[in-house]
N, C-alpha and C positions, 0 to 999 in steps of 0.2 A: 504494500500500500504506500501511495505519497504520500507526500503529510500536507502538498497541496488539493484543492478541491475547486472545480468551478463551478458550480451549478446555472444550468440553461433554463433562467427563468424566475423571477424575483416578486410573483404572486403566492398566495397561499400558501400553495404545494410546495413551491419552492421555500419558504422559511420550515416548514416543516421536514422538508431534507434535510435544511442546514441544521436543524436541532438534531437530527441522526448522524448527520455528519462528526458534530462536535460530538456525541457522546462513544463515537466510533475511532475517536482519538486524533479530528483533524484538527490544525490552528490556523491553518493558512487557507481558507474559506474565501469567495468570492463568486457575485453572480454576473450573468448577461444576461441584457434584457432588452428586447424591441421598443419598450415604451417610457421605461421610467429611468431616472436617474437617484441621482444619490446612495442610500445605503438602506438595509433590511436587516435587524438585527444587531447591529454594528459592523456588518460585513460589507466592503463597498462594492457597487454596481458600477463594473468597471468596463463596458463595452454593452456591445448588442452581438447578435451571434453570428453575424457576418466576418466579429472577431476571431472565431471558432481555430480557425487554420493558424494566424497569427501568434496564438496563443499557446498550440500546440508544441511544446519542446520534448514531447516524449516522456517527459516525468511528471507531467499534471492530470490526474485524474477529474476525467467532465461525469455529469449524470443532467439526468434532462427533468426540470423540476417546473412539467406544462400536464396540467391533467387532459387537456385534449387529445383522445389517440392520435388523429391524423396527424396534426402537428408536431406529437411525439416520434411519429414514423419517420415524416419528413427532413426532421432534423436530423436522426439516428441513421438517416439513411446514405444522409448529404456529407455527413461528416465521419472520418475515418480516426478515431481516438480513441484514446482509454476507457475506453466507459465502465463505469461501477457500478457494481452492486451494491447497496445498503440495504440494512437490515437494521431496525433498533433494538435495543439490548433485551429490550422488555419482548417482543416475539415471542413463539414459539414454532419451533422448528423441527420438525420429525427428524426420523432415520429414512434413509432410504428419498427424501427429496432434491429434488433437482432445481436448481434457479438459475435464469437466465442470466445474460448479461444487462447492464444499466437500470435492473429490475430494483423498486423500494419495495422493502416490505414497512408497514408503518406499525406505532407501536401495538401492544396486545393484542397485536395479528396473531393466529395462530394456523398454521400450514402442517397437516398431518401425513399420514407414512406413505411412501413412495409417490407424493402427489410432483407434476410437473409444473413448475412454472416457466413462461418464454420469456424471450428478452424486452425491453423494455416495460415490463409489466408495473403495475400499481397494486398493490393488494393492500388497501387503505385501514385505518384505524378499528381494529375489534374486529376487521373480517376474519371469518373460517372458512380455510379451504379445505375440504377434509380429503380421505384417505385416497388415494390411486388418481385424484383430479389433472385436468390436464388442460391448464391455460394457454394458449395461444398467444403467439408477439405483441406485443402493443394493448392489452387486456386492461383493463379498471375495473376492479374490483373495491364497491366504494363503502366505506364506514359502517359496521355492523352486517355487513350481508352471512348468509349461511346457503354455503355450498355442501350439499349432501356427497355422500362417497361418489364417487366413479365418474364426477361429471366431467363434461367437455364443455368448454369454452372458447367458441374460432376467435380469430386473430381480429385484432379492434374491435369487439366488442365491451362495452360500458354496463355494467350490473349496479345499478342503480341504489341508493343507499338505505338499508334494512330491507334489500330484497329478499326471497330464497329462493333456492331450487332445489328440488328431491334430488334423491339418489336417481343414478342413472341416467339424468336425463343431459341431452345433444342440444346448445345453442349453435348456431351458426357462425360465421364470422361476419362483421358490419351491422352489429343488432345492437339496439338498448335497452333496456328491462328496468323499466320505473321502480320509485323507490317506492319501496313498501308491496310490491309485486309478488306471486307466490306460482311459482313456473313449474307445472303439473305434467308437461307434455311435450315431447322435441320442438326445437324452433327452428323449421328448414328453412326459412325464408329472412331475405336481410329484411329489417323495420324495427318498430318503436310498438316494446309490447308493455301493458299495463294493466293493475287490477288483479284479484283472486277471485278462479284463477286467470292467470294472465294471458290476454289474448291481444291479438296486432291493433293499434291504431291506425282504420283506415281513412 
């Protein structure tokens, strides 16, 4: 690990990596950001991310600190860097799990045995991903949701915050699942599903 940190992204999300950051033993913390200037935290906002390449000397560790998949894709895609995993201390983390790269997990997340996470994932505050799960690249998984054993999750898909889903069941990739949603039944198709149980918004 560096002991420097850039974080892409100096909203919410982003202070809340840097609190993972710092309890993950960084000091030298700093963000870029498209819109704002000054500092977050006490850490300064020292570019935009078109700085991304500039800044790249081989020993700074970036993570992308934007809860939008696309955005998070597009960045991670554009740029060839270090990207980290964080994890905060407080987690819990099986045997047998897999985590992507530039993947957070945020705190009292808890990720059960042999589940997969992709890269650039989000598995936010108090979610449970439970046992054999298999998230997909660029996934948000938002605050409080509860994923039963076995499920799948396609790639940019957004799980909406105190969601669930049963065991077994298949979302799609390019789908959003409202919060407070209770997902009973595969979801083949990309869209915006809501309600118990949760069905597409047409």
């Amino acid at each position: 690990m560096s002991n420097r940190l850039i974080i892409i992204g100096a909203g919410g999300h982003g202070k809340g990596i840097a609190d993972i950051a710092v309890k993950n033993g960084y000091t030298n913390i700093s963000f870029l950001d498209d819109g704002e200037t000054g500092e977050r935290m006490g850490f300064p906002i020292i570019g935009t991310t078109a700085e991304v390449e500039d800044l790249d000397d081989g020993k700074t560790d970036f993570v992308i600190g934007i809860g939008n998949n696309k955005i998070r894709k597009m960045i991670a895609e554009k740029y060839d860097v270090n990207w980290v995993t964080l994890i905060h201390p407080s987690a819990q983390i099986a045997t047998g799990v897999s985590i992507g790269e530039g993947t957070v997990i945020m705190a009292q997340a808890v990720v059960n045995a042999c589940a997969v996470v992709g890269k650039h994932c989000i598995v936010n505050t108090r979610a449970v991903v439970e046992h054999d799960n298999f998230l997909g690249d660029f996934v948000h998984i938002s605050p409080r949701v509860a994923l039963g054993g076995t499920v799948r999750i396609g790639e940019q898909s957004h799980i909406g915050i105190g969601a669930t889903v049963i065991n077994n069941i298949n979302v799609c990739q390019d789908c959003t699942v409202g919060g407070g949603a209770v997902v009973i039944r595969n979801i083949e198709h990309r869209g915006t599903y809501v309600g118990i149980p949760a069905k597409e918004v047409l």
